[in-house]
Structures are given as C-alpha cells and as structure tokens.
C-alpha positions, 0 to 999 in steps of 0.5 A: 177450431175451439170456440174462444176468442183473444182479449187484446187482439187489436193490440190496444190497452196499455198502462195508461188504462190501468192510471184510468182504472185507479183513477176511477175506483179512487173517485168511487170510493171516495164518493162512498166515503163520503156519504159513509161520513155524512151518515156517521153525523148522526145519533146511535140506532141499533140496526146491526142485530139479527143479520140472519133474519136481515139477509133473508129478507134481503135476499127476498127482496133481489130475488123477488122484488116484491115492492117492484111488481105492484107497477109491472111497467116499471118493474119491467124497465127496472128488471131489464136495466139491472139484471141486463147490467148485472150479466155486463159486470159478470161477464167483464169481471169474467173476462178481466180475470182470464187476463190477470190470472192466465187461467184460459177460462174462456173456451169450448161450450162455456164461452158460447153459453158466455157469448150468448148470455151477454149479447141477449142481457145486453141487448135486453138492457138496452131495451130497458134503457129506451123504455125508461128514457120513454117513460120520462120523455114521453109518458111523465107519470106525475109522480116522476120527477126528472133531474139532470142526473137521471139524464146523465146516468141513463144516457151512460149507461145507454153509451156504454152499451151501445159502445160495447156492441160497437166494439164487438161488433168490429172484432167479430168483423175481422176477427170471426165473421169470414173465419168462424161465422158458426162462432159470430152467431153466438153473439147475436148483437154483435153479429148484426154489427160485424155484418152492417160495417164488414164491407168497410174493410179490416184496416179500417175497421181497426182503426175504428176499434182502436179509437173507440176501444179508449173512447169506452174506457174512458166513459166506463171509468167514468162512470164508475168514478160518477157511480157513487156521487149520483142517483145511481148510488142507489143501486149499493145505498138501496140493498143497504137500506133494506138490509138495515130496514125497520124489523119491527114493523112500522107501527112502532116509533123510537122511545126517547127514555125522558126521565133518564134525560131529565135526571142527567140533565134537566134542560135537555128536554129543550133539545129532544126531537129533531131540530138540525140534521145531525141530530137524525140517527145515522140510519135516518141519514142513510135513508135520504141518500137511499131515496132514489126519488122514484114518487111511490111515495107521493103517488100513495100519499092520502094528504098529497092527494087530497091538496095537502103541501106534505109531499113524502117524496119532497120531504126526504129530497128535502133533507137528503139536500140540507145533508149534504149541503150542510154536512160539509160544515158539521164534519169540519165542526166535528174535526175541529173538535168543536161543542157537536151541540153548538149552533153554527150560524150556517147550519139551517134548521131542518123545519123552517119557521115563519121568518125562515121559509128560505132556509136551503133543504128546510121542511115547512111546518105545513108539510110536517103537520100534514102527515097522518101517519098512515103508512102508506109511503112506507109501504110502497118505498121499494128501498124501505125509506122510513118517513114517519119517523123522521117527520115524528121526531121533528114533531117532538121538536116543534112540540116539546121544545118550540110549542110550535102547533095548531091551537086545536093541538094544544087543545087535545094534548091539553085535554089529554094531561088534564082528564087523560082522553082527547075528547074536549066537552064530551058530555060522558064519563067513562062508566056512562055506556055501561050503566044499564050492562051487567058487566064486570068491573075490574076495579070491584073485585071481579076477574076475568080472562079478557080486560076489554079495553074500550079505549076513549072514543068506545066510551066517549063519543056516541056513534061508538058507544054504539059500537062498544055495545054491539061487542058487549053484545058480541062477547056475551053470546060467546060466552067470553069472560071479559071485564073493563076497567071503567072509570080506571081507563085512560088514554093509551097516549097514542095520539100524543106520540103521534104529534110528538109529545112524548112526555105525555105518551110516556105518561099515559103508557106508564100509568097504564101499564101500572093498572094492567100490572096492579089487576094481573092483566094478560090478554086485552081485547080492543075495538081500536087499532091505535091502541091495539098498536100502542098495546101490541108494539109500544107498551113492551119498551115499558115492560108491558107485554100482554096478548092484544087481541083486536076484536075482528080477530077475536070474532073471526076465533069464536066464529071458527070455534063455533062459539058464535053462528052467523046469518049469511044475509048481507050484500053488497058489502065492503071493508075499509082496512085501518091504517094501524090495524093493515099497513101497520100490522098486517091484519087483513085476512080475519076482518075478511074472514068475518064478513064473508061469513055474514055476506050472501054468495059474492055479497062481498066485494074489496074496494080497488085500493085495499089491504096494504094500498088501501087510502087513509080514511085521513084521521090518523095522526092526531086528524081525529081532532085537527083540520087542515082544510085541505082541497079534497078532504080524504074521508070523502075521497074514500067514500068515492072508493066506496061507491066505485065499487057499488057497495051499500054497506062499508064496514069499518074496525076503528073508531075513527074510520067511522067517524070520518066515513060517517062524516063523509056520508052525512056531507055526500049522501044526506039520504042514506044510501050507504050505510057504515057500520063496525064489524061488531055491529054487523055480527051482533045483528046477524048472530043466529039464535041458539036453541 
C-alpha cells in the first residue's frame, strides 16, 4: 500500500471552519492595517531606494542571523521556535493545498520525507518553546522584561503544538498503527502518542479527535487573528524593519535643510525636532512597533550600566506606548481634516518636562540627556531599531525650540558660535602647538597632498597637543606631504549636532566646507574619530566630499608600504576602539594592524568587550563637556576592562578617549600603573631609524 494519508478522515471540518478562517485573516489584517495607519502618522524618509542591495542584506540576516549568534543560548531557543514554526506553516499550507486543489501532492517518499521533517521540527519547536518559558520563569536575565503578552504568546504557540501531536497522534492510532505501523514510524512524535493512548479503543479515541480537532481550530485561528495585535507581530514588523534598515550607516544623522525652512517660513525653526510623536518619520514609527523588547539594548548601554536613567530599551517602549496610545487621536485629527500641526489638548508630549512627568508613554529629559551616542544598541538590536536618531531629534527640540539643557550645554554651544571650538578658557590659540614645527600653512601660499586637520581638541587641549605632535613627528619620517590649516581651522560642528543644535552644526560644516573648497582641499587626515565621521558621512549633504583618512589607517599604509619601520618592543598592550571610529564606521582592523607591528610575540592582547562590543569610554555626545554624575562613572568602568585583561599599556585613537582614560587612571591608579597613549604616540617612540 503507498504511504499517504486521507485529511478528512474523522469526518470533521465543515463550513463552520471556513467562518473561523475569514474571521481570523480579517482580524490579522486588521491589526496590520492598523499599525500600517499609525506609521503613516509620520514625516517622509526615503527608505524605499536600492531594494536590491536591501533584500540581500535581508537575506543575510534570515540565513545567517548574525546579530542572533553573539548570545548562543538565546540564539538556540529563537532558531528552534522559528524554523520548528516555519516547517509547521509549509507543512499545513502544503496540506490545505492538497485539499483545495485536489492535486494528490502528498503520497510515496515525498510524504514520509513530509511525515518526518514536521514531526522533528515540531518536536524541536516545542523544545525551543520550553527553553524560552525556562529562560523567563527560571534564569531572568536582567535584561529581560516579561509582560503578559509574552506569556500569551508562548503558552499559544506551545498549546497549538502540542494539540497537533495530539491529534496526530489519535489518527495514527486508528488510522495507521495496526494497519501500517512501518508508515507510523515516520512520524516519530505522533508515534509516541498513538501508542500511549491505543488501548483506549477506536470509538473512543474518535470521539477524542473530533472534539479536539475544534478546540484547535479555534486556538489556531485565534492565534492567527491575535498574531498581529501582539508581540509576536515582530516576526512580519521585524524582517521589515531590516529591510528598510539605515544603508548608510549609523554614523550619519538626518539633515533637517534649515535655511530652506527659515526662508519658507521664519518661525518654523520653533517647530524643528521632535516635540509629538507624529512628527517622527514614518520609519522611526515602525521601529517602535518592530522593538520586540528582548533588552540587548539595555544589557549594552554604557549610561544604563553606569547607573544612568536612560535605558534604550524603556525609551522605544516608551514611545511605542504613547503611539498607540495617542495614535488614535491623530488619525481621527487627520481624517477630520483638521490643522495636522494644531496641539490637540490630549496629545502628550513625547519628553516630559518638569510639571509633566506623568505624561502616559512620555520620555524624561533625564533619559534623553544620558545618551552618548555611542552606538552600541544599534549595533546589538537583532531588528535594527534606530535609537540615536529619534533621541537626537528630540534633542533638537528640547535645544532649539525650548532651550531646555544643562548649563554646562549652554556653555560649549555658546563657545562654539563665539570662538568656533567648545573648549571654554583654553589658554591656547590654534597656532600655539605649531610654533616651533617647520610646518606648512595652507593659508601662506603652500600646497600639499594631505590637509592634516587637527581638529580642536589636537590643538587645544594639552594632553593632545602631545598627541598631534607625535603625528607630525609621524608624517615627517614618512615623508608625507601635509599642510594645516592653522588659525583657519574651526569646529566641524559635531558635538552641536550630537545635542541637537543643528543650526550650529550646519554653520560650521558650511563654513568649512568653504575653506576646503577655497584651498582645493581632496584628502583630510585626521586624529579624531568625531571629525572623521563628520567629514567622512555628514559633510557630503553639504557638497563636501573628500578622501578622510583617519591616522590609524594612514600609519597601518605607510607601515605596509615600508615608508615607516617599527621597533617590535611593546608588551602587554591593548586598544580601546572609539565609538565613531568602531561601531559607527567599522574601522577595527588597521589600529590592530599598527599595534601588533609595535608589539613583541603575544604582546598584544584585545580587551573582552571589543570591536563592535566594545564599552563607550562615556564621552560622546556632547559628555566631553557635560557631567551627569552618574553611579559608575563609565570611563573608570573601562578602565576595569583594562586591568581585566592585564595590560600596562592602553592604547587609544580619539582625543576623547584619552581624555576619559587619563582621567580615569589619574582618580584609580595615582601611581602610574597603566599607561595610555595615542597610536601616533606609540609609533613616533618605536620608529626604526633609518641609515
């Protein structure tokens, strides 16, 4: 007899079930509709260009999961609920095709291979399960918040596969088990059921089968109505959020064109940022209904870690709850027809401000203020959830529109607009480092292949004016030709941007984009990340497009091209990856290249938390000149990395990390025992002399 089985052969089913199926889709599709009305609340954003390039990266992502893999266990339970679930669907529609088209699909070796495949997914699927309801019940990592919803969802999905063992287990007992035991076999969880209830007798287990056969068509269709209403919407929101997921790269943030605003209308600038939720791009909208609330994020953050209130996980939660709290109200404002800019009186706020820290779904400013921009969230969210961006463009609300901000804020910014650097009271001038250098000047008639841009804390503060020596040194015994620009240099603007006054950003950013333009600038070498960022992604939507070259990259060519030999001399040495220069543009392999070159045998060692996970040194966004006084203070906690790993020398490529690291080892270890030093640093002191 050919292996098949018959579908209907407990003669259940009926039209009633075809009424539960309708009824079901139309509640799914509703609940997508929904969610598809709440994003279109938002602003345009382009994210509908290079599909191609889009669907590859999608592809990667379900293929290979990379973001998945970092935490095996929870990679594991995932991989089991989703592919055990995937073989479930194929082998249900597989079956609901048979039986609408007529087409005997299901017969010979293809339906063994059927029979086994979604018996072992199932049963993995169930496994999966049980390891996820472990993980939350008996393990509950920190990071992990549970919410009713998860139990719903998990305890479905669990019922529903269990029911379907249940029932193929009583058709296997009447239909196979004494007929075709060879053929039971191929289902091996089915199997195990058929033979624990067969003694009950074929009426009976009938019976059985009838009544359960409903009781799980109703939980499926359930389910599937409940599908797209809950947490487990993810599973269409998530692959769509990374299929619209940034291209660009995190480093580079939305540019607002405010001088076309403030010439259509010189009162908008009242109105830039985000001050409601609606005024979020319809992309950001998505990635709050896309936050599957998993705690990467959180677990990651260096200002959660350190005691801060910001927590990136509450703060998407947050909003995701004001949207659809307050979505409602808008949708019906806009099909009023009503002013989509008025202020309806039951709209909140997306910050809260002092007298509205009630407000249903609202952000704290506090949280807001405690982001370094670092990227790490980003870089951990399995779903690509923008976070920087949303809490920079309320930034540029509290800041341009409420001057609401610290006092040590005001100050820089003011310093910035004044004297065009942050650095109140340095007692320096841009020409001062360069004084006794024979140097050129670009703005004295001299030309050269490299403009080394210096950037204001390479000129300004002392710790690295030592470092910007050290790569003059550097370029020198290269024999590179470089010029400055000298007094001529000015901010790039990138701390502004990052606290969310982009009216100066965009000032400074022109103004040197027109300096560049005006001395045929074409390749910039710089020491800091921040404005090799600036350069490399921001200036190019002020037609400044130019080679940026950060000096660890230079120095790892020159080293490659023999133009530079080093001394293989240092132990114990480590490197801390800057934010903007790591996670923001993935530049980790040549600062490694440079320091293994100057390192004994082993003498290099990488910290546990590196590359793309490695902890903030805590003074990005702005924190180079704000305190929040946090419980740990994040510089000192890397520091701690460092000693974790037993080196005595940190090597560092940011004027800012080293002066958080030096801070941190000057307030932990008084007596000297690490050392930190730049890259250039270490490369001008091992330089091999030539003959």
């Amino acid at each position: 007899m050919e292996a098949t089985r018959e579908i209907y052969w407990n003669d259940v089913g009926g039209p009633f079930m075809y009424v539960l199926a309708i009824a079901a889709v139309a509640c799914f599709a509703w609940g997508v509709w929904r969610h598809v009305q709440l994003w279109r609340l938002g602003g345009p954003e382009a994210r509908l260009d290079r599909i191609p390039e889009r669907l590859q990266g999608l592809l990667t992502e379900i293929i290979s999961w990379p973001r998945h893999r970092r935490r095996s266990f929870p990679a594991v339970v995932h991989l089991l609920i989703f592919y055990g679930f995937l073989a479930q669907l194929v082998a249900t529609s597989l079956l609901s095709l048979q039986d609408w088209s007529g087409v005997h699909l299901l017969h010979g070796p293809f339906y063994l291979g059927y029979s086994l495949v979604s018996d072992v997914f199932g049963l993995l699927a169930i496994v999966g399960l049980c390891l996820a309801l472990w993980r939350r019940l008996v393990l509950r990592p920190s990071h992990l918040h549970s919410a009713i919803d998860d139990w719903v969802s998990l305890g479905l999905l669990l019922l529903l596969f269990l029911q379907g063992f249940a029932l193929e287990g009583c058709r296997i007992a009447v239909t196979e088990l004494s007929q075709q035991p060879e053929l039971a076999r191929w289902s091996p969880g089915g199997w195990v059921v058929a033979t624990l209830i067969e003694d009950w007798g074929a009426s009976r287990i009938r019976a059985i089968h009838g009544t359960l056969w409903w009781v799980h068509a109703v939980t499926a269709f359930g389910f599937i109505g409940y599908w797209s209403h809950a947490k487990l919407g993810h599973v269409f929101y998530g692959p769509l959020n990374v299929l619209l997921r940034d291209l660009d790269g995190s480093g580079k943030l939305s540019h607002p064109d405010i001088e076309a605003v403030l010439d259509s209308d010189p009162d908008a600038l009242e109105h830039l940022g985000v001050a409601r939720i609606d005024r979020f791009s319809w992309k950001q909208l998505l990635d709050l209904d896309a936050c599957v609330n998993c705690g990467r994020c959180e677990e990651v953050c260096p200002a959660h870690l350190s005691g801060v209130a910001l927590s990136p996980r509450k703060l998407i939660q947050d909003l995701k709850g004001q949207l659809h709290e307050t979505g409602p109200a808008l949708l019906d404002l806009s099909s009023s027809g009503e002013d989509a800019a008025s202020e309806p009186p039951d709209v909140a706020p997306v910050v809260a401000g002092p007298s509205e820290q009630g407000a249903a779904g609202a952000v704290l400013e506090e949280e807001l203020w405690g982001c370094r921009t670092c990227g790490a969230c980003q870089a951990e969210c399995p779903v690509y959830v923008e976070h920087i961006p949303k809490i920079v463009d309320m930034r540029r609300n509290l800041v341009m529109t409420e001057s609401r901000m610290g006092e040590e804020t005001q100050k820089f910014l003011k310093n910035i607009e004044d004297r065009m650097h942050p650095w109140l009271g340095t007692p320096h001038d841009r020409e001062a480092w360069f004084a006794d250098l024979d140097i050129k000047v670009l703005g004295r008639g001299d030309t050269a292949e490299y403009l080394f841009w210096v950037g204001c804390t390479g000129a300004l503060v002392d710790r690295n004016i030592e470092v910007t020596r050290a790569m003059v040194r550097v370029l020198q015994a290269a024999d590179v030709d470089f010029a400055v620009l000298g007094a001529e240099e000015s901010c790039t603007g990138d701390p502004a941007r990052r606290v969310g006054e982009e009216l100066s950003f965009q000032t400074c950013a022109k103004t040197n984009v027109e300096t560049f333009e005006r001395y045929a600038v074409k390749k910039i070498i710089t020491t800091c990340p921040h404005c090799f960022n600036s350069f490399k992604n921001e200036y190019p939507d002020f037609d400044g497009r130019y080679e940026i070259i950060h000096h660890s990259q230079l120095i790892a060519e020159l080293v490659r091209a023999g133009r530079l030999r080093l001394r293989k001399e240092l132990h114990a040495l480590t490197y801390h990856d800057p934010c903007y220069l790591g996670r923001h543009n993935e530049v980790y392999d040549e600062p490694r290249e440079v320091l293994e070159g100057l390192s004994e045998p082993g003498g290099f060692e990488d910290m546990q938390r590196s590359r793309s996970r490695a902890l903030c040194c805590g003074s990005g966004g702005g924190y180079a000149w704000m305190d929040d006084k946090p419980q740990h203070r994040i510089n000192r906690m890397r520091l701690e990395d460092v000693r974790s790993c037993g080196a005595g020398t940190t090597a560092v490529s940011c004027p800012f990390c080293m002066q958080m690291f030096d801070e941190a080892v000057a307030a932990t270890d008084p007596d000297g025992g690490i050392r930190v030093a730049d890259i250039a640093e270490l490369v001008a002191e091992n330089l091999e002399e030539t003959a």
